[in-house]
CHARMM internal coordinates of N, CA and C (Angstrom, degrees):
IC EDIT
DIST 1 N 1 CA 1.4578
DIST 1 CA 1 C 1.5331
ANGL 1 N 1 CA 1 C 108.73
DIST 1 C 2 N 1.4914
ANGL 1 CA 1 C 2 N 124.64
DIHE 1 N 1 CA 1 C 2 N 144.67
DIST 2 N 2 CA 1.1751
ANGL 1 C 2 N 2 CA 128.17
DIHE 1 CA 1 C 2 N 2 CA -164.78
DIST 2 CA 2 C 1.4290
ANGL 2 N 2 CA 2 C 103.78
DIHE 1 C 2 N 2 CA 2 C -107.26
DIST 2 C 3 N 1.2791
ANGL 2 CA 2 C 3 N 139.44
DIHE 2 N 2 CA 2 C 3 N 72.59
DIST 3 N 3 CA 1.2906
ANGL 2 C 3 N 3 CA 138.01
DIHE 2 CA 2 C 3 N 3 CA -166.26
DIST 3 CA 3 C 1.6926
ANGL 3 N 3 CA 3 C 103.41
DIHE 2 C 3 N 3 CA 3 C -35.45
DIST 3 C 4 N 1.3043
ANGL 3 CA 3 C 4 N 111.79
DIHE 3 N 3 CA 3 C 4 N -58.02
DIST 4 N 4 CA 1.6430
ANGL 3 C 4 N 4 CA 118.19
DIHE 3 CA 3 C 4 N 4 CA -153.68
DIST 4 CA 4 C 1.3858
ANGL 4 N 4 CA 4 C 90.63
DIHE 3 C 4 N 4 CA 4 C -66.49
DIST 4 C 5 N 1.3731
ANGL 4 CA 4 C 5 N 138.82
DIHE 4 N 4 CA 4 C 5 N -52.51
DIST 5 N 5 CA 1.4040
ANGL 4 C 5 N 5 CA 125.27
DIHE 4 CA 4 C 5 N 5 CA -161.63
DIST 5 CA 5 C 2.3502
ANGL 5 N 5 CA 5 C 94.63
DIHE 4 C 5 N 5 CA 5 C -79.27
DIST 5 C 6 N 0.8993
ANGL 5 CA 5 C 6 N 112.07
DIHE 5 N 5 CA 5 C 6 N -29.42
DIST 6 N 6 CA 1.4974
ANGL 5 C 6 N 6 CA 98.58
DIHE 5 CA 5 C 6 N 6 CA -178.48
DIST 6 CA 6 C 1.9184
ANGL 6 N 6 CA 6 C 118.61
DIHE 5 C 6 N 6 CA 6 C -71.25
DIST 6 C 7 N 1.6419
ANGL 6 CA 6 C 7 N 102.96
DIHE 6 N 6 CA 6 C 7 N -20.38
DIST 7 N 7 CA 1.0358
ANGL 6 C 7 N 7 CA 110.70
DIHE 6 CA 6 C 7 N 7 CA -171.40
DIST 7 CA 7 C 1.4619
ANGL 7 N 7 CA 7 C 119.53
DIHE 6 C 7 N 7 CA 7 C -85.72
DIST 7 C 8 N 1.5185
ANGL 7 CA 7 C 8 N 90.07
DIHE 7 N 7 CA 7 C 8 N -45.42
DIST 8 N 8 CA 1.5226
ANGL 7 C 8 N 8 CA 107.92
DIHE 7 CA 7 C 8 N 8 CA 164.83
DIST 8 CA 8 C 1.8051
ANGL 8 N 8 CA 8 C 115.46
DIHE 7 C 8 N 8 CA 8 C -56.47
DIST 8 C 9 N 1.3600
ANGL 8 CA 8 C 9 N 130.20
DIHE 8 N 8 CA 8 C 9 N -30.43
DIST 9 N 9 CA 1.1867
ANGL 8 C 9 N 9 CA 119.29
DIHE 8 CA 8 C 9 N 9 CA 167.03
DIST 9 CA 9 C 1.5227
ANGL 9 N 9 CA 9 C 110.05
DIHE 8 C 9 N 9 CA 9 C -92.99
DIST 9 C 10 N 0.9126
ANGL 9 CA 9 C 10 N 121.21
DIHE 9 N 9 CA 9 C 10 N 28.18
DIST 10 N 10 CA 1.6391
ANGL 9 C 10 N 10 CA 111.97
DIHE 9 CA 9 C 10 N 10 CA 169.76
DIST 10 CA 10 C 1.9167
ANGL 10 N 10 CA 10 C 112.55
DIHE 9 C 10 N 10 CA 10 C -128.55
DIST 10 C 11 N 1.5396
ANGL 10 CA 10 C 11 N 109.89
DIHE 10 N 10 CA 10 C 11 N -18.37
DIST 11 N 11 CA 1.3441
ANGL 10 C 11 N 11 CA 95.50
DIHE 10 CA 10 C 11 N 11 CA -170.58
DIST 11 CA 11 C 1.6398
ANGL 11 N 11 CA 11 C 85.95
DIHE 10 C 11 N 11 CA 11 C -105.55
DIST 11 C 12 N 1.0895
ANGL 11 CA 11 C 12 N 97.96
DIHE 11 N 11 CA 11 C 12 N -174.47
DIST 12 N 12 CA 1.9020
ANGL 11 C 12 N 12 CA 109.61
DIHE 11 CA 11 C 12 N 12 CA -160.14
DIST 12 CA 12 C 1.8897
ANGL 12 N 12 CA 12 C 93.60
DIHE 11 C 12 N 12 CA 12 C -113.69
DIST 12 C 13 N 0.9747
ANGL 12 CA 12 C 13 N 115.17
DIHE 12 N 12 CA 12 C 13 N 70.26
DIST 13 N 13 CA 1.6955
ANGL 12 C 13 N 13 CA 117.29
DIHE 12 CA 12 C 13 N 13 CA 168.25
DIST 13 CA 13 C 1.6674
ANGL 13 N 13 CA 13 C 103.46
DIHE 12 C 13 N 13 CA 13 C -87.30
DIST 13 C 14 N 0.8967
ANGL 13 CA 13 C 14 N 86.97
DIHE 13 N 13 CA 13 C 14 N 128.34
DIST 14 N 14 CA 1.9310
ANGL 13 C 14 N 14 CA 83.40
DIHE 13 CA 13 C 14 N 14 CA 170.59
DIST 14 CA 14 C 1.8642
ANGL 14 N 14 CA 14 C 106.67
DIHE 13 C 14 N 14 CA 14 C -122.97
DIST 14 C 15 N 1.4525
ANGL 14 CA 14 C 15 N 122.33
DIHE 14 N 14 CA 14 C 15 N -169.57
DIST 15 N 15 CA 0.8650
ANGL 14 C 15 N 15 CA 118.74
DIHE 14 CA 14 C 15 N 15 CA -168.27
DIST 15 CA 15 C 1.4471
ANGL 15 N 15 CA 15 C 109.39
DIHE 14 C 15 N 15 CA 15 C -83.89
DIST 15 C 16 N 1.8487
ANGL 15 CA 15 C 16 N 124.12
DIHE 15 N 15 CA 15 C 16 N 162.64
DIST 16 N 16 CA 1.1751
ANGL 15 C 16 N 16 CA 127.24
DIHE 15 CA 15 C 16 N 16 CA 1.94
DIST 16 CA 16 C 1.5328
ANGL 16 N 16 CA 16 C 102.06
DIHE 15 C 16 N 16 CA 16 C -72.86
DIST 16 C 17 N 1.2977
ANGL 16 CA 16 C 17 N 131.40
DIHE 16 N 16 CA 16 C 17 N 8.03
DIST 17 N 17 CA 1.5419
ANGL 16 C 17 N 17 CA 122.77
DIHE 16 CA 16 C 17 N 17 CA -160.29
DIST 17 CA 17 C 1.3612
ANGL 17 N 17 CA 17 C 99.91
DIHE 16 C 17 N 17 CA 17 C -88.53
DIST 17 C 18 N 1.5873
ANGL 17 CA 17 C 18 N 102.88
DIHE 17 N 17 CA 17 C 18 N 143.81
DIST 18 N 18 CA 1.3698
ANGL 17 C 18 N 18 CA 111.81
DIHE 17 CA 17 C 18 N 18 CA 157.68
DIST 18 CA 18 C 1.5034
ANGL 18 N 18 CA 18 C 117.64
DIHE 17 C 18 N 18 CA 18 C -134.55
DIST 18 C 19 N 1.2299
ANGL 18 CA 18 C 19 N 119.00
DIHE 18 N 18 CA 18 C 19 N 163.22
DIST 19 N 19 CA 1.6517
ANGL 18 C 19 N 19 CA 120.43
DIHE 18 CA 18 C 19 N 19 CA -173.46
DIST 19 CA 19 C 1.3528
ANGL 19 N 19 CA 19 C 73.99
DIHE 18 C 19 N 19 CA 19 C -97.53
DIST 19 C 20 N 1.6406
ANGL 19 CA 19 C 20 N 99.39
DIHE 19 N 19 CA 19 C 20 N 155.41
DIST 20 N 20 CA 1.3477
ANGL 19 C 20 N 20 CA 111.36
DIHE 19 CA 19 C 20 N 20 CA 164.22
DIST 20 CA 20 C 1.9526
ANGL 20 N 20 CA 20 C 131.63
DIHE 19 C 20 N 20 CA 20 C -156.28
DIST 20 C 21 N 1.5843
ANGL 20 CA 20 C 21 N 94.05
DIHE 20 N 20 CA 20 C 21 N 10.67
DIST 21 N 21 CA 1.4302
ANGL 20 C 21 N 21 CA 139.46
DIHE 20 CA 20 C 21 N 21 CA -165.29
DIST 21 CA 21 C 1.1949
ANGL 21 N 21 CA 21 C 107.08
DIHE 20 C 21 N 21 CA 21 C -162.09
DIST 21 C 22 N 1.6679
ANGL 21 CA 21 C 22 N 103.46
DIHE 21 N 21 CA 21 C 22 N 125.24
DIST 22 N 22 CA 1.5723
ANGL 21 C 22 N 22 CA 113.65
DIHE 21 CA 21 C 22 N 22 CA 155.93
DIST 22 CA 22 C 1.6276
ANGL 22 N 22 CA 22 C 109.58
DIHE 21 C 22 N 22 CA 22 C -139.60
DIST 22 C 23 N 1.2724
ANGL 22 CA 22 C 23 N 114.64
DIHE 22 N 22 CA 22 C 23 N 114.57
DIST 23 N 23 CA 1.5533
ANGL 22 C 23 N 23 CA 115.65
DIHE 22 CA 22 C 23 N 23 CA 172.64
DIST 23 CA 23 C 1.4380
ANGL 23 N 23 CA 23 C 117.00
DIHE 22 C 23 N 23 CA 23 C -119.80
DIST 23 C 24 N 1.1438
ANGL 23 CA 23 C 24 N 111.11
DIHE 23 N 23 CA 23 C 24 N 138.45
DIST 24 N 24 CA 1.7973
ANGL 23 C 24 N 24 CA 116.89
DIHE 23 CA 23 C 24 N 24 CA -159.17
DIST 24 CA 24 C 1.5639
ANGL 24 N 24 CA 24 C 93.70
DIHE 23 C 24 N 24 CA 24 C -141.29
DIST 24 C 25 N 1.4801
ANGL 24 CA 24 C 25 N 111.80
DIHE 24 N 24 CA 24 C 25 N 115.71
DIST 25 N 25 CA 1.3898
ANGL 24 C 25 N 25 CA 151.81
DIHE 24 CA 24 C 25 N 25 CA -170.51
DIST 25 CA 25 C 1.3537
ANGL 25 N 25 CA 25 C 114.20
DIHE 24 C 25 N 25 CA 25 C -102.03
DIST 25 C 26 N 1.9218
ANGL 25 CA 25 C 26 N 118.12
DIHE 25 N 25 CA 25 C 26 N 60.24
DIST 26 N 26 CA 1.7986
ANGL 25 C 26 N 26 CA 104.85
DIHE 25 CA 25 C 26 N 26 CA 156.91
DIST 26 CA 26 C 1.2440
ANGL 26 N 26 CA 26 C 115.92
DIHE 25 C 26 N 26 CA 26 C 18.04
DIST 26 C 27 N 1.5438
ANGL 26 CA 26 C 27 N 92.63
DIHE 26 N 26 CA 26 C 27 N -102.92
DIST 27 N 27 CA 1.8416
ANGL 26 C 27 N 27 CA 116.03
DIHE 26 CA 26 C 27 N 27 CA -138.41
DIST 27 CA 27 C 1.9267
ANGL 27 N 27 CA 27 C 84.23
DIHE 26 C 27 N 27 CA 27 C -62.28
DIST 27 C 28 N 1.0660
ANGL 27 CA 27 C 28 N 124.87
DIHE 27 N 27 CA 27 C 28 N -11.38
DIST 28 N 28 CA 1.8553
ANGL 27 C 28 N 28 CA 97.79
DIHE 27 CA 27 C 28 N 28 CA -176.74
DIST 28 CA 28 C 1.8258
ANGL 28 N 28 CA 28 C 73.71
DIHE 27 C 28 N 28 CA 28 C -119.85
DIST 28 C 29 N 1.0438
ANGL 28 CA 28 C 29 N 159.41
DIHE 28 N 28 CA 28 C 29 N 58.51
DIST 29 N 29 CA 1.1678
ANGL 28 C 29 N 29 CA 140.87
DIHE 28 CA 28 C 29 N 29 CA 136.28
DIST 29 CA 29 C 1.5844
ANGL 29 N 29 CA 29 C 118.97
DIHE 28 C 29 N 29 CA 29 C 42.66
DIST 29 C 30 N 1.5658
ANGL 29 CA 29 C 30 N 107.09
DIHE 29 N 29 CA 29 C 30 N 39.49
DIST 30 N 30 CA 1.6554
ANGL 29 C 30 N 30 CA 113.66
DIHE 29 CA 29 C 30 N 30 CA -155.03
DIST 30 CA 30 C 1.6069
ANGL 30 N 30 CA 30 C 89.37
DIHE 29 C 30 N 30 CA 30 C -128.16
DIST 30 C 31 N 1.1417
ANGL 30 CA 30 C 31 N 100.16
DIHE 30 N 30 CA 30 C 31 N 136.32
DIST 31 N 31 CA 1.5596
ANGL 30 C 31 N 31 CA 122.28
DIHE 30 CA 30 C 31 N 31 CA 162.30
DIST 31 CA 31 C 2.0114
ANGL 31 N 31 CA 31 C 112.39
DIHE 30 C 31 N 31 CA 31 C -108.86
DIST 31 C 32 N 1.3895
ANGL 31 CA 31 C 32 N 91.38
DIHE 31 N 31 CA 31 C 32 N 120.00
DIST 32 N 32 CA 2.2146
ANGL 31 C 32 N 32 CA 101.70
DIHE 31 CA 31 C 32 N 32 CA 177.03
DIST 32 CA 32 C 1.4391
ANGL 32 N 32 CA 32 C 101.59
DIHE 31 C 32 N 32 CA 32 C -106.86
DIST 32 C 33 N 1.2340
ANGL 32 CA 32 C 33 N 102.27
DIHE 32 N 32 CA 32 C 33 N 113.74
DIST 33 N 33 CA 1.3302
ANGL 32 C 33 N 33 CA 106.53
DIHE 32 CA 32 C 33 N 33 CA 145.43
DIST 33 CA 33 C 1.4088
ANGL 33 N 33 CA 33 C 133.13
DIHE 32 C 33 N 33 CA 33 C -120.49
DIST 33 C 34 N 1.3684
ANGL 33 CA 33 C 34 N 106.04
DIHE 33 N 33 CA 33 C 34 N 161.28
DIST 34 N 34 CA 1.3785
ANGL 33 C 34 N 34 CA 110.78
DIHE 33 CA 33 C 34 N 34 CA -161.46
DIST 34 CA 34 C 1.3369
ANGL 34 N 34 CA 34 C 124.39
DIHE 33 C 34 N 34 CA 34 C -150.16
DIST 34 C 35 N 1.8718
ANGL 34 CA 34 C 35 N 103.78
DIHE 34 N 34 CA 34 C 35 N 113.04
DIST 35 N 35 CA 1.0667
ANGL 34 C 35 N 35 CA 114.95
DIHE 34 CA 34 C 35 N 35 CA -142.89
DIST 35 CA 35 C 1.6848
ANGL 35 N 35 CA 35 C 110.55
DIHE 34 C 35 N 35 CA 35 C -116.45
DIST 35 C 36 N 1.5606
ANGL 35 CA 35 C 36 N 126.58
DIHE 35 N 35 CA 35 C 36 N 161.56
DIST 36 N 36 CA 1.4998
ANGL 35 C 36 N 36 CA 112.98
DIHE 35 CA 35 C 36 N 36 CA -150.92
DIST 36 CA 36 C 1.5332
ANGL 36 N 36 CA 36 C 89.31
DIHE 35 C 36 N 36 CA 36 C -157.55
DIST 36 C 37 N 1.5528
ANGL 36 CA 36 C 37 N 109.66
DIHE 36 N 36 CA 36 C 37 N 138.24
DIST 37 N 37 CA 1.6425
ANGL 36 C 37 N 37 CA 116.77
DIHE 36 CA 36 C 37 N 37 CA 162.90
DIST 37 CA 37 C 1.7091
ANGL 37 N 37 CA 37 C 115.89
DIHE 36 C 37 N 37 CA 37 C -59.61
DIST 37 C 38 N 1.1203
ANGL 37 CA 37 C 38 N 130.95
DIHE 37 N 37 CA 37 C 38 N 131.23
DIST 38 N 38 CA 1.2762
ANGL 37 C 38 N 38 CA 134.29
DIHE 37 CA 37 C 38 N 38 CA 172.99
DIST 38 CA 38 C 1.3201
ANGL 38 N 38 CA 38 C 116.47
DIHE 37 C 38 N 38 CA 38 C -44.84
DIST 38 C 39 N 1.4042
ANGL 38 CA 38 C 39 N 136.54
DIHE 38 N 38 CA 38 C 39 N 123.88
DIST 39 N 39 CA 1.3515
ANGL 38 C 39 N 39 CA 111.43
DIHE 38 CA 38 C 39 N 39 CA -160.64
DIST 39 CA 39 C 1.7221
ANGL 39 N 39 CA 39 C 108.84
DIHE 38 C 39 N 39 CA 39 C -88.51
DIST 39 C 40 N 1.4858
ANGL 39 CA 39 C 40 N 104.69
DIHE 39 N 39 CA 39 C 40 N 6.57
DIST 40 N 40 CA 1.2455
ANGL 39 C 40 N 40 CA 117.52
DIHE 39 CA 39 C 40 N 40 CA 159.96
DIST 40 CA 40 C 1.5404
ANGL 40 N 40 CA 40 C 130.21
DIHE 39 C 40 N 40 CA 40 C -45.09
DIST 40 C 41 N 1.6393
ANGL 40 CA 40 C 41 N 106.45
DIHE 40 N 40 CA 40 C 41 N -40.39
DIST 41 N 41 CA 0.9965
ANGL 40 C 41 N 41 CA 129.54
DIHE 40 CA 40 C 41 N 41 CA -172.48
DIST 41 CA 41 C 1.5552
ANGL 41 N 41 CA 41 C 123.95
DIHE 40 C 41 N 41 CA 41 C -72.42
DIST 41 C 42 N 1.4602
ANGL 41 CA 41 C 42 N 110.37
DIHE 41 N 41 CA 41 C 42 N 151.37
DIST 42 N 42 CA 1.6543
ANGL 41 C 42 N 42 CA 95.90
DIHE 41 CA 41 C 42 N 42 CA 179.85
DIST 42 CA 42 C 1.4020
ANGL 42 N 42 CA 42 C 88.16
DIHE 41 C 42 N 42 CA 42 C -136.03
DIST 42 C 43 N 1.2402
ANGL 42 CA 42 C 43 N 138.28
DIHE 42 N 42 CA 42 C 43 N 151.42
DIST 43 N 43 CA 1.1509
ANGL 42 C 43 N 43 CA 150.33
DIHE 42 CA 42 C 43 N 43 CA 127.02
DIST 43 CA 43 C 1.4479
ANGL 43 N 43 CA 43 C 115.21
DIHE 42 C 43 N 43 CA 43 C -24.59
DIST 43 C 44 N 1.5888
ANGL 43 CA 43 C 44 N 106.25
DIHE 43 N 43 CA 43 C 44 N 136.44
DIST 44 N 44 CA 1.8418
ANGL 43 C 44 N 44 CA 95.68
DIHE 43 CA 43 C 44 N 44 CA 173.57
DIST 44 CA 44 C 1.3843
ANGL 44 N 44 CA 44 C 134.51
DIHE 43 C 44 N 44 CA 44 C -75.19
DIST 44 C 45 N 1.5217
ANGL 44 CA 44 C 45 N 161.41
DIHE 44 N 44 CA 44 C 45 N -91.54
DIST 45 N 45 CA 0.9070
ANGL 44 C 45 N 45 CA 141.01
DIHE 44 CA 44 C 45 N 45 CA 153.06
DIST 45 CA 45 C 1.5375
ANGL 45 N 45 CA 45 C 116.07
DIHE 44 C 45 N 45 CA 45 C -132.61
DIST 45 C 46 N 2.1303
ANGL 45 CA 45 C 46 N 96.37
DIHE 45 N 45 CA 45 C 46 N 8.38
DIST 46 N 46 CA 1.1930
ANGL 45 C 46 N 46 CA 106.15
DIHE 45 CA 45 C 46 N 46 CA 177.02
DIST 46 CA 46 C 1.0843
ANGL 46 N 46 CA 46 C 137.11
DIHE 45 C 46 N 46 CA 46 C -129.84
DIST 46 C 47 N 1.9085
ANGL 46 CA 46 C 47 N 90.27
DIHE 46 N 46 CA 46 C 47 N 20.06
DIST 47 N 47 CA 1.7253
ANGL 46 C 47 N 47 CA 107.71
DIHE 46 CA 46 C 47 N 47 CA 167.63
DIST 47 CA 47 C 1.4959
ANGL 47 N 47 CA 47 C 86.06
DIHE 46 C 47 N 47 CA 47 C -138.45
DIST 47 C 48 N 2.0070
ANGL 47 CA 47 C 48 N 92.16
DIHE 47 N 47 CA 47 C 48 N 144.42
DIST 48 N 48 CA 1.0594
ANGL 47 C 48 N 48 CA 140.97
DIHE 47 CA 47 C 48 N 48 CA 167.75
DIST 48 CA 48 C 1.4241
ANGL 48 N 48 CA 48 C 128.87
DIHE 47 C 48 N 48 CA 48 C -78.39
DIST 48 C 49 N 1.1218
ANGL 48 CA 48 C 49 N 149.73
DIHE 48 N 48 CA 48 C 49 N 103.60
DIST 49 N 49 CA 1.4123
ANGL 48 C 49 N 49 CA 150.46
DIHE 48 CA 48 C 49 N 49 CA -174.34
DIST 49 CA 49 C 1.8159
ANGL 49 N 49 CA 49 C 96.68
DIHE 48 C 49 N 49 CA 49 C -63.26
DIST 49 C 50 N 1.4140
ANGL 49 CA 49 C 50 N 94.43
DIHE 49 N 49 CA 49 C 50 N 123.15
DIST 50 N 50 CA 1.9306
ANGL 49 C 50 N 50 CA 84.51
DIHE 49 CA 49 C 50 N 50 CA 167.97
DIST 50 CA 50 C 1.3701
ANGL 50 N 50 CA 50 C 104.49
DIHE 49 C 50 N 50 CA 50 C -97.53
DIST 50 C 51 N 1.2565
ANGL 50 CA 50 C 51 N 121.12
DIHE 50 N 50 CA 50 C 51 N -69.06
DIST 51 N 51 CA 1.4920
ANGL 50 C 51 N 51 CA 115.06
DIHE 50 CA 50 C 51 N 51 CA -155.06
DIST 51 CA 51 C 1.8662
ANGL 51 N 51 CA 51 C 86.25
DIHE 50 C 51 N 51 CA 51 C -145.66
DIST 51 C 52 N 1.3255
ANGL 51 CA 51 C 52 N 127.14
DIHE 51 N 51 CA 51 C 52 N 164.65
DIST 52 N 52 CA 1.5319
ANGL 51 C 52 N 52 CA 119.05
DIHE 51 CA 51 C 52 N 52 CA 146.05
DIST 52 CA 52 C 1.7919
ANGL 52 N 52 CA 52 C 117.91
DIHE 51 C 52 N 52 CA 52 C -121.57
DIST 52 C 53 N 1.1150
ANGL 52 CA 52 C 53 N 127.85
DIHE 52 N 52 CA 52 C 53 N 153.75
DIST 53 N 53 CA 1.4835
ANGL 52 C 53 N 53 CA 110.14
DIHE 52 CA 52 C 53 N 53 CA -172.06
DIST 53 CA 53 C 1.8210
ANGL 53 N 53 CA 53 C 87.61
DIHE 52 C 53 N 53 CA 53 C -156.14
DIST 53 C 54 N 1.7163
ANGL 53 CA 53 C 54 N 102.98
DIHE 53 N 53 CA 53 C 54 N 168.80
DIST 54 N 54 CA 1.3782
ANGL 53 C 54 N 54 CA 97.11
DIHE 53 CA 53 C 54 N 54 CA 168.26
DIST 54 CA 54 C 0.9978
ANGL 54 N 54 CA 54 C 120.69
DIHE 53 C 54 N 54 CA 54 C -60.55
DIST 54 C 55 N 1.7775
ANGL 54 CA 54 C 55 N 121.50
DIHE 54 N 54 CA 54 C 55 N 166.81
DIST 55 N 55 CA 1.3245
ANGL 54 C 55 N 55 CA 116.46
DIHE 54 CA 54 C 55 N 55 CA 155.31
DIST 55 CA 55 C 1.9791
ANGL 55 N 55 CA 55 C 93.05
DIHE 54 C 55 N 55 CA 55 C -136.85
DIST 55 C 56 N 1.2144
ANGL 55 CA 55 C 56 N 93.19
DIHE 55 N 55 CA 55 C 56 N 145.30
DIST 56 N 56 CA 1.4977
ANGL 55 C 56 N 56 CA 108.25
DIHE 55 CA 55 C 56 N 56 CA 176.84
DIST 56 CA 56 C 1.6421
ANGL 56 N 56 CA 56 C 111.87
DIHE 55 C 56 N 56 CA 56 C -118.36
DIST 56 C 57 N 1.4660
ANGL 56 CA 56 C 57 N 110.31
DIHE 56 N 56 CA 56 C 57 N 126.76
DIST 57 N 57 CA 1.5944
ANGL 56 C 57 N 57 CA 113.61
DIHE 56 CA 56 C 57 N 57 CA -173.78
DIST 57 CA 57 C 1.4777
ANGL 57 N 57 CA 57 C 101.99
DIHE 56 C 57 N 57 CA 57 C -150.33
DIST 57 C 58 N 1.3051
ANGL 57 CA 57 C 58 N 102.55
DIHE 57 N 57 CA 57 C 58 N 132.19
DIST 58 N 58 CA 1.4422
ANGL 57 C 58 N 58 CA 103.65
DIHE 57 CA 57 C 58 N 58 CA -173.09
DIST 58 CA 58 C 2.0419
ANGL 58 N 58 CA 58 C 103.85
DIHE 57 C 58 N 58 CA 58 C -120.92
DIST 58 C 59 N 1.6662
ANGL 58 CA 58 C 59 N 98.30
DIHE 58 N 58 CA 58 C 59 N 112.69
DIST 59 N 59 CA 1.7799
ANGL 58 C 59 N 59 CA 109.04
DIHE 58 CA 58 C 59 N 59 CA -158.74
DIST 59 CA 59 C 1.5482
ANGL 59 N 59 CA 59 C 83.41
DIHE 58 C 59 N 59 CA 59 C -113.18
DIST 59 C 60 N 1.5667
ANGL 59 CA 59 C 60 N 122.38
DIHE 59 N 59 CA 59 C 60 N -64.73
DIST 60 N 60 CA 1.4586
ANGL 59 C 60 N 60 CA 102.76
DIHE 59 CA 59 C 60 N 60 CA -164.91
DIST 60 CA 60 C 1.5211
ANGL 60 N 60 CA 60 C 119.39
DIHE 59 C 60 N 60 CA 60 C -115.62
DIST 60 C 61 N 1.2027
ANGL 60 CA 60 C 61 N 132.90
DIHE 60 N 60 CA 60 C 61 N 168.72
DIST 61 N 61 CA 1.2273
ANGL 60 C 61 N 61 CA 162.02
DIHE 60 CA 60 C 61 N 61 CA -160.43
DIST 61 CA 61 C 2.0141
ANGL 61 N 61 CA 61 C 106.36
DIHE 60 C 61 N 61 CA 61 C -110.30
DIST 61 C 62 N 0.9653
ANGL 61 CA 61 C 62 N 96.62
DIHE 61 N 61 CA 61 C 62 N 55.27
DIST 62 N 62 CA 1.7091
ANGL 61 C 62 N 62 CA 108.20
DIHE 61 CA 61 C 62 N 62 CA -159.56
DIST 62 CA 62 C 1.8094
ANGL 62 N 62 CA 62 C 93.20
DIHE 61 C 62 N 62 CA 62 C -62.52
DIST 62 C 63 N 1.4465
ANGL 62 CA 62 C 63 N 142.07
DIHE 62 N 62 CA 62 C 63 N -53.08
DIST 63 N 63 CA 1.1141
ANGL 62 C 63 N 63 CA 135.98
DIHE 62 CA 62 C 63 N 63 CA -126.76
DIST 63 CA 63 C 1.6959
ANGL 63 N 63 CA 63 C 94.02
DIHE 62 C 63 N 63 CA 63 C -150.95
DIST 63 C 64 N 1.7819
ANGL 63 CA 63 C 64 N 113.73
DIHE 63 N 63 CA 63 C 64 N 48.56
DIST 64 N 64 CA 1.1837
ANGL 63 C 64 N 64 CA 118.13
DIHE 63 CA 63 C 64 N 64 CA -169.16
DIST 64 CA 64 C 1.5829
ANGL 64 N 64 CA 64 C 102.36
DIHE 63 C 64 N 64 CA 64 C -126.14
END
COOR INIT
IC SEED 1 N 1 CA 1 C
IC BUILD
């Protein structure tokens, strides 16, 4: 099973976002994803990029 292509058609990302990583961890019953601005994309001329860093949030219970 191809997580990234099954995941990517089931959750609702729209643009500039793209999934581009999916890792799913048994023994903790945890699904990572990992998500990235299109590098297509530009910012408009009236926002500033500060910094980007992870963020970790745990919403669903996928494999419970």
């Amino acid at each position: 099973m191809d997580l990234l292509k099954e995941f990517t058609q089931l959750l609702p990302i729209d643009h500039p976002f793209e999934l581009v990583k999916v890792e799913k961890e048994e023994e903790k019953q945890a699904v990572h994803f990992y998500l990235q601005v299109s590098s297509a994309h530009l910012p408009s001329a009236h926002h500033t990029i500060h910094s980007y860093y992870e963020r970790s949030r745990e919403h669903l219970k996928l494999f419970q």
